[in-house]
Every structure is written in C-alpha cells, then in structure tokens.
SETI-874157 format. One line per 3 residues: number of its first residue (from 1); their letters; for each residue x, y, z of N, C-alpha, C. Coordinates in pm, whole numbers. Atoms other than C-alpha are relative to their C-alpha. Example, Ala and Ser with C-alpha at 12.3 -4.5 7.8 and 13.67 -1.06 7.14 Angstrom:
<kezas>
1 = as = 89 -119 0 1230 -450 780 90 120 0  -82 -119 -6 1367 -106 714 -77 109 73
</kezas>
This chain:
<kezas>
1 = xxx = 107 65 -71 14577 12216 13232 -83 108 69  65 -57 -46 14306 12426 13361 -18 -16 146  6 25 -202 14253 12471 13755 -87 -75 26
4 = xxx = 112 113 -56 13918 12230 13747 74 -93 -8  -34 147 38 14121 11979 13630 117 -21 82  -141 -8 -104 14429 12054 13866 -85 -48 122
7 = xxx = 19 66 -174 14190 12019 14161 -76 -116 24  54 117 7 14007 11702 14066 132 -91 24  -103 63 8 14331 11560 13969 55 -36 187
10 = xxx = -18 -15 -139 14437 11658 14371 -79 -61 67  117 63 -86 14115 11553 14522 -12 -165 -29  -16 165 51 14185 11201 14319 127 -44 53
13 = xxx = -170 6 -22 14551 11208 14400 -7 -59 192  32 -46 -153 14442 11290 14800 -76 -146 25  78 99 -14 14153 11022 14776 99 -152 14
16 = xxx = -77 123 45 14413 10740 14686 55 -9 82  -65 8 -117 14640 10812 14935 -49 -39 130  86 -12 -94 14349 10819 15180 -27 -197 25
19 = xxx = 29 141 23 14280 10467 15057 44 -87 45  -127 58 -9 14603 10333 15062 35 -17 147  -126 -1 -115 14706 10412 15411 -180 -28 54
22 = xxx = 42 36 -101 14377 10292 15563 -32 -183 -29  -69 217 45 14447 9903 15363 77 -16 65  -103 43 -59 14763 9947 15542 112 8 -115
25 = xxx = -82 -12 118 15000 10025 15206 93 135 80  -38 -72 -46 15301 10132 15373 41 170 -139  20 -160 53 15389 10544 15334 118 28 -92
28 = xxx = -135 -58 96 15673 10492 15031 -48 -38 -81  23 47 185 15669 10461 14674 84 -83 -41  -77 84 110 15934 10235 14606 -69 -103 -38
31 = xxx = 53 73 84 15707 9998 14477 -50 48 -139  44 -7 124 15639 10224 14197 155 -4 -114  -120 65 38 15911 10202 13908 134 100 -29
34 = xxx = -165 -135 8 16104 10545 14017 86 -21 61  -141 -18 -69 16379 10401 14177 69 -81 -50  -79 58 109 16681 10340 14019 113 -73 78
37 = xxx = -132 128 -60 16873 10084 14306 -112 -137 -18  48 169 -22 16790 9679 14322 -78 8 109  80 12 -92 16516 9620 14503 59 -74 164
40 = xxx = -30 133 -94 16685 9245 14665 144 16 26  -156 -22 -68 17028 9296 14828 27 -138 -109  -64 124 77 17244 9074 14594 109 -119 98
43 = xxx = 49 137 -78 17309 8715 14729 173 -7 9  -149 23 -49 17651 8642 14914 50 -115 -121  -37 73 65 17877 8490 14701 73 -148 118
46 = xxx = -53 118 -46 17998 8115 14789 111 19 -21  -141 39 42 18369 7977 14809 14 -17 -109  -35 62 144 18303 7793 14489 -26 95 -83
49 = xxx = 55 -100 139 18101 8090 14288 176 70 8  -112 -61 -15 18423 8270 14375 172 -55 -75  -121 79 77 18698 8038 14309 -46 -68 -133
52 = xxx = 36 30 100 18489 7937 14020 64 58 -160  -44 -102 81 18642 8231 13846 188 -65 -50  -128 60 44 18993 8053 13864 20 -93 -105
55 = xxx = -6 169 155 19156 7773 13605 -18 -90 122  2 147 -84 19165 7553 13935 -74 36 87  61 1 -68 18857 7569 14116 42 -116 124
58 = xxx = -55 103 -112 18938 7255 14293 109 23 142  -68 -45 -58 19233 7368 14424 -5 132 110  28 -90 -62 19136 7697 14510 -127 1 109
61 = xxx = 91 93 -100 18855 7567 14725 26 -85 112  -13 85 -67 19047 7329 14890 141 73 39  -159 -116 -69 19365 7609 14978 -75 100 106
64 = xxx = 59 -95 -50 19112 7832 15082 -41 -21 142  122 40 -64 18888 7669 15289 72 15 191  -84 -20 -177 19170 7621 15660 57 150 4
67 = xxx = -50 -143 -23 19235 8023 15620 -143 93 -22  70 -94 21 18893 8152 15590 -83 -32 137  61 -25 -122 18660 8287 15897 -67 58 -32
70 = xxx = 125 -59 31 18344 8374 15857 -58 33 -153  64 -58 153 18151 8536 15558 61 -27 -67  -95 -22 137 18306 8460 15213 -11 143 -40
73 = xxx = 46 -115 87 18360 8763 15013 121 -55 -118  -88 1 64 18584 8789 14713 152 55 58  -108 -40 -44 18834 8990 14925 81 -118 102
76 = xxx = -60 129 -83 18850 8724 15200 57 -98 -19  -4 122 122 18870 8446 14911 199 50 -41  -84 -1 46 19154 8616 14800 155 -20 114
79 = xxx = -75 -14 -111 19327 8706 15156 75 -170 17  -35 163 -52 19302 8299 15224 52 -49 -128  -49 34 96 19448 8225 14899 152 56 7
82 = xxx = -164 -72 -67 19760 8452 14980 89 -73 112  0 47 -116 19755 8276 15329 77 -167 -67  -4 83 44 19763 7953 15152 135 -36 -82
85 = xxx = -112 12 73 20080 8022 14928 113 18 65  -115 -30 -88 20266 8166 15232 11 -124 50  -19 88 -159 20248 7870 15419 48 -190 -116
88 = xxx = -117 106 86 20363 7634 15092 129 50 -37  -131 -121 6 20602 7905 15066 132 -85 138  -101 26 -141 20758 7827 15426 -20 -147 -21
91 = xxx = 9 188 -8 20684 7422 15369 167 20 -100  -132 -60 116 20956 7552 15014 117 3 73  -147 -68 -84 21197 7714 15256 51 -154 115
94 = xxx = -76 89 -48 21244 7404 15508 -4 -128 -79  -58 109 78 21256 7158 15252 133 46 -100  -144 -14 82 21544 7350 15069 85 -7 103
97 = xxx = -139 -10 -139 21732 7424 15432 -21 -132 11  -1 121 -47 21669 7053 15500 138 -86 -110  -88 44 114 21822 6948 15140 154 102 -8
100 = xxx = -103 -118 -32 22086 7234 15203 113 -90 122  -103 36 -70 22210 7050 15489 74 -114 -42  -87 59 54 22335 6757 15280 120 23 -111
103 = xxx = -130 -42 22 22687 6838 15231 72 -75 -117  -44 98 109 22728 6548 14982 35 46 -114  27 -8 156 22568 6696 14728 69 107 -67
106 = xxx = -142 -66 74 22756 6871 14427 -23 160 50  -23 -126 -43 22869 7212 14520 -162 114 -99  85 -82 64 22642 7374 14189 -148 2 87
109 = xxx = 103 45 -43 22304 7189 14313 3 96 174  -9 -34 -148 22399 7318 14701 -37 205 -32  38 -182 -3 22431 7726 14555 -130 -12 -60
112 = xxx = 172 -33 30 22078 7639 14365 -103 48 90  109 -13 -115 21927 7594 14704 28 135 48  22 -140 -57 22066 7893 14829 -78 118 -22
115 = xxx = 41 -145 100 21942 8110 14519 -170 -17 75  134 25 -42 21603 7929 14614 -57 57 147  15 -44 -129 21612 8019 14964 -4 159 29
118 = xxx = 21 -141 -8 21692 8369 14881 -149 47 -83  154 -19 43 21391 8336 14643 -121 -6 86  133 49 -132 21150 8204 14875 -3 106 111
121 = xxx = 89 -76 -115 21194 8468 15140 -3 158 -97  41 -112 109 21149 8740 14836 -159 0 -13  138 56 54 20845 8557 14756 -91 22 170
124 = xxx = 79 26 -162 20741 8576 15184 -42 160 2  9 -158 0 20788 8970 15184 -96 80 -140  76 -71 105 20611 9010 14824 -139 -81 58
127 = xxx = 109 74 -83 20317 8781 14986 -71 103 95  29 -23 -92 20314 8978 15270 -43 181 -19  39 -130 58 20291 9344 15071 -163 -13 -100
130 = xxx = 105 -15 75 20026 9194 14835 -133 -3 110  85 0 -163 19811 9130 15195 -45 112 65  0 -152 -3 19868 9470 15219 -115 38 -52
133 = xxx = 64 -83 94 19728 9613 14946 -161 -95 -16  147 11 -7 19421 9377 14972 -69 53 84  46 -108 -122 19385 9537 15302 -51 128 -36
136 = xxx = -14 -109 8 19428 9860 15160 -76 -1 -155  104 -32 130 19167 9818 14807 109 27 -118  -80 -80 133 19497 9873 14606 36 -110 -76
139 = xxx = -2 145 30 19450 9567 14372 118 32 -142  -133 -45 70 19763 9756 14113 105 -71 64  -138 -20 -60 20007 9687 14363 -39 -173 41
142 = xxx = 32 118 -48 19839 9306 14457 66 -76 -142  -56 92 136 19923 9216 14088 132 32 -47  -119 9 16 20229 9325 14048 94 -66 161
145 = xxx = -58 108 -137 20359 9154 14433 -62 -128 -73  -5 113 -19 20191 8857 14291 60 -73 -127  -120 30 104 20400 8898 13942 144 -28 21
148 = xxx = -168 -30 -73 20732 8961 14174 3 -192 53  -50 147 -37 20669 8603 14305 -12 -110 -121  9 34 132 20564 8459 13994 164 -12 -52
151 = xxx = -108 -41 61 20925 8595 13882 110 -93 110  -92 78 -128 21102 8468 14243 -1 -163 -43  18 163 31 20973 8112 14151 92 -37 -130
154 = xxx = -72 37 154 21140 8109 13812 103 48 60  -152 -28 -15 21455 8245 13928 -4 -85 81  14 136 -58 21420 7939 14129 37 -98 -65
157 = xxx = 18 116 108 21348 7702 13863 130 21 -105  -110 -33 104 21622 7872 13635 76 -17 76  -146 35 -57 21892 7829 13894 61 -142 -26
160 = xxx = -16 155 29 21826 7437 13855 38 -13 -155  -11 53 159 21811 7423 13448 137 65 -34  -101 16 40 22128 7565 13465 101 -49 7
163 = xxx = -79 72 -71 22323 7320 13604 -81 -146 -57  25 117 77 22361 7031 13385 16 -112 70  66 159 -150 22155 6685 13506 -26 -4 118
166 = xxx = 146 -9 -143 21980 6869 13765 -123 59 4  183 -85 -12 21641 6899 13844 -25 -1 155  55 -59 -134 21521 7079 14087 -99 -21 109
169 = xxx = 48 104 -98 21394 6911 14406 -104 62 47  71 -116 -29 21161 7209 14443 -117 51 -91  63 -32 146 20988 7219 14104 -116 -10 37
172 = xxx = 203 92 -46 20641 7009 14270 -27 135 67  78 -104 -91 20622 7286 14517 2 123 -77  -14 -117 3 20732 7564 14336 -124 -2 -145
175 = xxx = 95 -3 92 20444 7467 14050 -109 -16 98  96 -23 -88 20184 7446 14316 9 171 50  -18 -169 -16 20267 7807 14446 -20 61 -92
178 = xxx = 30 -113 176 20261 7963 14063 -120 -109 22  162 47 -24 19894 7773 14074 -93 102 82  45 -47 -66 19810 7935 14379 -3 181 0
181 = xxx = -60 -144 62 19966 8325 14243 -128 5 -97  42 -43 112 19737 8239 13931 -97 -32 63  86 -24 -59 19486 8189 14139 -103 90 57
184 = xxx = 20 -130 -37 19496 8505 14329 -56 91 -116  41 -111 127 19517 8689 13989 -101 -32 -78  86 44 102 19240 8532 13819 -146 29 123
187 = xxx = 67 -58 -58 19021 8641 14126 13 178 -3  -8 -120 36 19163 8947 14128 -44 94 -98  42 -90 141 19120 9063 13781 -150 -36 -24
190 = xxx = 165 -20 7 18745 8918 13798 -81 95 65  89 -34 -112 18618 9064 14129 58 173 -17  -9 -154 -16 18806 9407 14127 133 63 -96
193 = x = -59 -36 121 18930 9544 13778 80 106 10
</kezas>
C-alpha cells in the first residue's frame, strides 16, 4: 500500500471514530464480529429443563423441589436429589427397625432386615460421600457412591429372594430410591461428563 493511501485510509479510519463517539456509539467494538464469547449470558436453567434430562421427570421435580434454596443450577438439582434419597433412605431404616421389632416373624425374614439395615446405613455414608464430591466438582467419585448404593439396595432385595415365600417388605421403597440414584446419574452424566 503506498503512504497516500495509508494516510487517507487513517484520516477515514480517525473521521469515523470522530463520528461515532459524537452519536454517542459507545468506545468498544464488540459489536463488530471479532469476538469469539456469546454476546447474551445463557438463560438459567429451570427445575424441569434440568430434571427433564432424567427417565422420571415427574418424580424428579417433585423430590427435588422441599430440598432446593434458591437459584436452580444443575449442581443444586442434583445436591436436592441426593437430599431426597437420604431421607427415603432413613424413612427404609425405621420401617425395617419397626418390622425388626416383631419377634413373631420367621427367624430367616428377621436376619433379612438386619442385612437391610446394614444396607441402608451403607447406602447413608455412600449418599453422604457422593454430596461430597458434588461439593468438590469430582462427578467420578459421585457415580461410583451412587453405583455403591445402587449395589446396597440389591443386596437388600437379594437377601429377601433368598428366602423361600418371602418378599420383601422393603421392595416399594427400595425401588423408589434406585429411581431416585438413576436420577442423580442421568443428571450427572448430562450436565457434567
């Protein structure tokens, strides 16, 4: 480019600017198309966009909803979903000590509850590590605590099927809880891979 044309170019360049800032066009360029973030802050997610991501929106919506405070986020979503399983968790535990205290019943059915009871506070302490690690961004260690209860619940459920012509008085709750686990993980693995 030759220097006439460098200082026209300048004196046009200069002029514009001159222009601009006495319209009132504030003194940045991001309106032109060199910048490479989102202009519009992206839009809070809802309870439902969130739990939408689950197989049971319904549910997860309606577990969520008495453990959350303030802002949704996906982390919070998940926190009150944790919250939510502990506390059918402990409903689990005094309905087996309750059924525990009838002495009637057959000796096998009576050690089920126990196994259950030792399950259930497996399942309180893996609850209470995956809470952790949402705390702490470490969503490795959230899915495997919420596989460990996953696993606690079935060694639950398997204590009953082995003990012939019993079913397990625990099954309703302990399939609501694995709901609420697949819950967690189906947020989990959407929101933070």
């Amino acid at each position: 480019m030759e220097p006439n044309s460098l200082i026209v170019l300048l004196i046009s360049f200069s002029s514009l600017l001159s222009a601009a800032d006495a319209i009132g066009v504030p003194p940045n360029f991001s309106h032109f198309a060199f910048s490479t973030q989102s202009q519009a802050p992206s839009p809070a997610l809802s309870v439902s966009d969130i739990c939408g991501v689950t197989e049971d929106r319904k549910l997860c919506v309606t577990s969520v909803m008495p453990f959350l405070h303030g802002r949704s986020s996906p982390s919070s979503v998940l926190q009150a979903e944790i919250q939510a399983a502990v506390n059918h968790t402990q409903k689990a535990i005094a309905k087996a000590k309750e059924l525990a205290k009838d002495r009637s019943q057959d000796k096998s059915v009576l050690k089920c509850l126990e196994q259950c009871l030792s399950d259930y506070d497996s399942a309180i302490d893996d609850f209470n590590s995956a809470s952790e690690a949402v705390d702490n961004k470490d969503f490795d260690t959230l899915r495997t605590m919420a596989s460990a209860v996953i696993y606690d619940l079935s060694d639950c459920d398997d204590a009953f099927a082995g003990v012939q012509g019993a079913e397990s008085p625990l099954g309703e709750v302990d399939d609501l809880i694995h709901k609420l686990v697949d819950n967690c993980l189906d947020i989990a693995n959407k929101f933070f891979h």
